[in-house]
Each structure stands twice: as C-alpha cells, then as structure tokens.
Kinemage of the C-alpha trace (Angstrom):
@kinemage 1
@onewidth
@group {chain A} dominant
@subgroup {mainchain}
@vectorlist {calphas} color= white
{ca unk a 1} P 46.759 101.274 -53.353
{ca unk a 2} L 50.514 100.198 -53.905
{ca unk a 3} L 50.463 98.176 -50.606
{ca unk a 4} L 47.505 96.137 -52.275
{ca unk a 5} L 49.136 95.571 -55.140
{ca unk a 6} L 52.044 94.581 -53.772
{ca unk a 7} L 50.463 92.267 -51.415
{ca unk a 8} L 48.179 90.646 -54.350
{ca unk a 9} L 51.109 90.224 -56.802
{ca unk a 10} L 53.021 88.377 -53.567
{ca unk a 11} L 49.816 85.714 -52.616
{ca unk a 12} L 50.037 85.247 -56.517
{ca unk a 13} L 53.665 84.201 -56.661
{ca unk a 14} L 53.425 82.503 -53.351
{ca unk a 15} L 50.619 80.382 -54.605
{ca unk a 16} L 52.171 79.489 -58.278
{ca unk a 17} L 55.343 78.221 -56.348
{ca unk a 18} L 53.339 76.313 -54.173
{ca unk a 19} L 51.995 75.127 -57.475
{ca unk a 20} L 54.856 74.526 -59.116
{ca unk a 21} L 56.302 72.631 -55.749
{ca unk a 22} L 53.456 70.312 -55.897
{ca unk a 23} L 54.064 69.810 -59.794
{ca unk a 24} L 57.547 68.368 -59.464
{ca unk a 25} L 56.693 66.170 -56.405
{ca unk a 26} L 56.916 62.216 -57.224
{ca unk a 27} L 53.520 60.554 -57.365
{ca unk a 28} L 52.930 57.897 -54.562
{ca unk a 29} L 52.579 54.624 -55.309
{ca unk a 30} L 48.837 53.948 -55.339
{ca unk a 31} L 47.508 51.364 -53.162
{ca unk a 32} L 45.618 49.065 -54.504
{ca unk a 33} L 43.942 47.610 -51.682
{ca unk a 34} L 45.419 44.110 -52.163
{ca unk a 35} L 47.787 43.869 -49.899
{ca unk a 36} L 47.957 40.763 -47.379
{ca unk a 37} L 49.025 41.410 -43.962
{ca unk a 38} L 51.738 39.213 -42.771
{ca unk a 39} L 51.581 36.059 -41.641
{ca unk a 40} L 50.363 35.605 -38.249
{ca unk a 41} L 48.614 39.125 -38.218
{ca unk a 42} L 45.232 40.119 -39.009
{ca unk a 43} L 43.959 43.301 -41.569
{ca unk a 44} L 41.591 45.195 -39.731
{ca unk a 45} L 39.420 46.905 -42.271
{ca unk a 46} L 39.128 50.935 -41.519
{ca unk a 47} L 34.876 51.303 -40.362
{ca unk a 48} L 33.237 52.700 -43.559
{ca unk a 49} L 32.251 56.328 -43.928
{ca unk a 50} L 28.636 57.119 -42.703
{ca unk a 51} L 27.475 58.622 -46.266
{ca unk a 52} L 29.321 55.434 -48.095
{ca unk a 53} L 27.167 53.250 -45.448
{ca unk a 54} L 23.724 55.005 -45.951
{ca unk a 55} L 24.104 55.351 -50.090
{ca unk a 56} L 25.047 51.490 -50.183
{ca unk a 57} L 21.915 51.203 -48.005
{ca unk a 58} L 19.800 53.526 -50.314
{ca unk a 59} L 21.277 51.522 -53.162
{ca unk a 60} L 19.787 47.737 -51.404
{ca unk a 61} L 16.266 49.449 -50.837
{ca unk a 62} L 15.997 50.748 -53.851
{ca unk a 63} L 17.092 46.756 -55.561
{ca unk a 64} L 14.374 45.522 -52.673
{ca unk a 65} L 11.854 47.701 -54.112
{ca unk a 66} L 12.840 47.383 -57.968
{ca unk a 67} L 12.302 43.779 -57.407
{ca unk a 68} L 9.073 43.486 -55.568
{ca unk a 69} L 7.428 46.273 -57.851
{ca unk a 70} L 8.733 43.487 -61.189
{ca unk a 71} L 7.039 40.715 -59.279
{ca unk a 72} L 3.991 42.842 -58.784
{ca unk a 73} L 3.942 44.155 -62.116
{ca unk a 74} L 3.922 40.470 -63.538
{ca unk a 75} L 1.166 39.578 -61.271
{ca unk a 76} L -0.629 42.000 -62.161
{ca unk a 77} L -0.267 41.473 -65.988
{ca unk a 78} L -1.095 37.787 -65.379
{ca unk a 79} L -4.485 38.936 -63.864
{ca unk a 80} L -5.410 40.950 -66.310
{ca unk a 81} L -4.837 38.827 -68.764
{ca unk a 82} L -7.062 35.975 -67.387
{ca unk a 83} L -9.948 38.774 -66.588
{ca unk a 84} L -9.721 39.700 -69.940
{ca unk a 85} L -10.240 36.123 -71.225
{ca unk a 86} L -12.911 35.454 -69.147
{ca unk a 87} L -14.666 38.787 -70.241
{ca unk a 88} L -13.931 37.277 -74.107
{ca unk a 89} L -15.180 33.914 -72.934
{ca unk a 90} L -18.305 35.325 -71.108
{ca unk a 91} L -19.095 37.782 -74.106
{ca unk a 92} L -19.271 34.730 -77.008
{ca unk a 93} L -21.365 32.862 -74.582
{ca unk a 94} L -23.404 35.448 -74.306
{ca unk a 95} L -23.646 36.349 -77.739
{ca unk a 96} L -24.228 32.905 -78.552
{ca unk a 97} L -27.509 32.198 -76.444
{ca unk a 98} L -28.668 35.636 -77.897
{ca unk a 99} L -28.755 33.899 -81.525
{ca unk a 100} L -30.022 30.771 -80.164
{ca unk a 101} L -33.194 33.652 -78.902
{ca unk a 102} L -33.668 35.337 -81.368
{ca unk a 103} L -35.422 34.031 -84.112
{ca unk a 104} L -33.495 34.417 -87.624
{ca unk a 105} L -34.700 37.588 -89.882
{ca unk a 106} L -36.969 35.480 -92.425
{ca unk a 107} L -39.016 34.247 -89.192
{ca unk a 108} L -39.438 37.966 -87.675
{ca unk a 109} L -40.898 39.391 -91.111
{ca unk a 110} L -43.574 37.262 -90.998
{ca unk a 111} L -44.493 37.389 -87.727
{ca unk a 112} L -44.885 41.217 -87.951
{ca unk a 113} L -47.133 41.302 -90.831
C-alpha cells in the first residue's frame, strides 16, 4: 500500500510541474491568417478538414432548402388566398340569385293561405 502511495503522490507532482512548466511558457504569437507570401511565390492553402468540408456542405443544403421551402410557402399562401376569394365571390353570387328566387316573405304568406 506504501508503494501506491508513493507512486500516486509522484504522477501528482510530476503532472503539477508539467503544469506549472506549461504556465510560465511565452504565448506564441497568433497567426492571423493574413499573411502574404512573398513576392514571386504563391500561398498554397492547407486542403480543408473532411468534417469542416461536409458541415459547410450541410450548412449550403440546409440555405438550399430554407429557401425553396420560403418560396413554396409564399406560393402557397398566394393560392390560398385567391381560392378563398373565389369561394367569397362564388358564395355572394350565389346568395344573390337565391334572393332574386325566392319570393320576399309578404308574397309567401299569401300564397300559403
């Protein structure tokens, strides 16, 4: 059980010098990716990672479809809209030749008696 002890209490200090190592290192510079190659040479740009390439090709589906389904929504708004105008327009006409049919209440009353 000493040995253990020992050997945990030494990964600990090894590891919290490490730390400590790291701590006190200067920062690098950052880079912020505009820097021009010289003159003469060309930059070469590094090929992208594979999961950077297929969520910025998620990302342009996803616009694609965003778009299409705003397009389609307005369509579909629009045709509503004129159905349910025509169904408006259709209804009054309708309701007006009924009047013009049936004959007005004074008219019925005497006819029934």
């Amino acid at each position: 059980m000493p040995i253990r002890l020992l050997q945990a209490s030494t990964a600990l200090a090894a590891g919290l010098l490490c730390a400590a190592s790291f701590a006190q290192a200067p920062a690098a510079p950052a880079d912020s990716g505009n820097t021009a190659a010289p003159a003469g040479m060309t930059q070469v740009e590094p090929p992208k990672d594979p999961l950077v390439q297929h969520r910025e090709a998620n990302k342009q589906a996803s616009d694609e479809y965003k778009a299409k389904k705003k397009a389609a929504s307005s369509t579909y708004k629009q045709d509503v809209k004129a159905a349910r105008q025509e169904k408006n327009t259709e209804k009054k006409a309708n309701n007006a030749a009924l009047k013009q049919e049936m004959p007005a209440d004074g008219q019925k009353q005497s006819q029934s008696q």
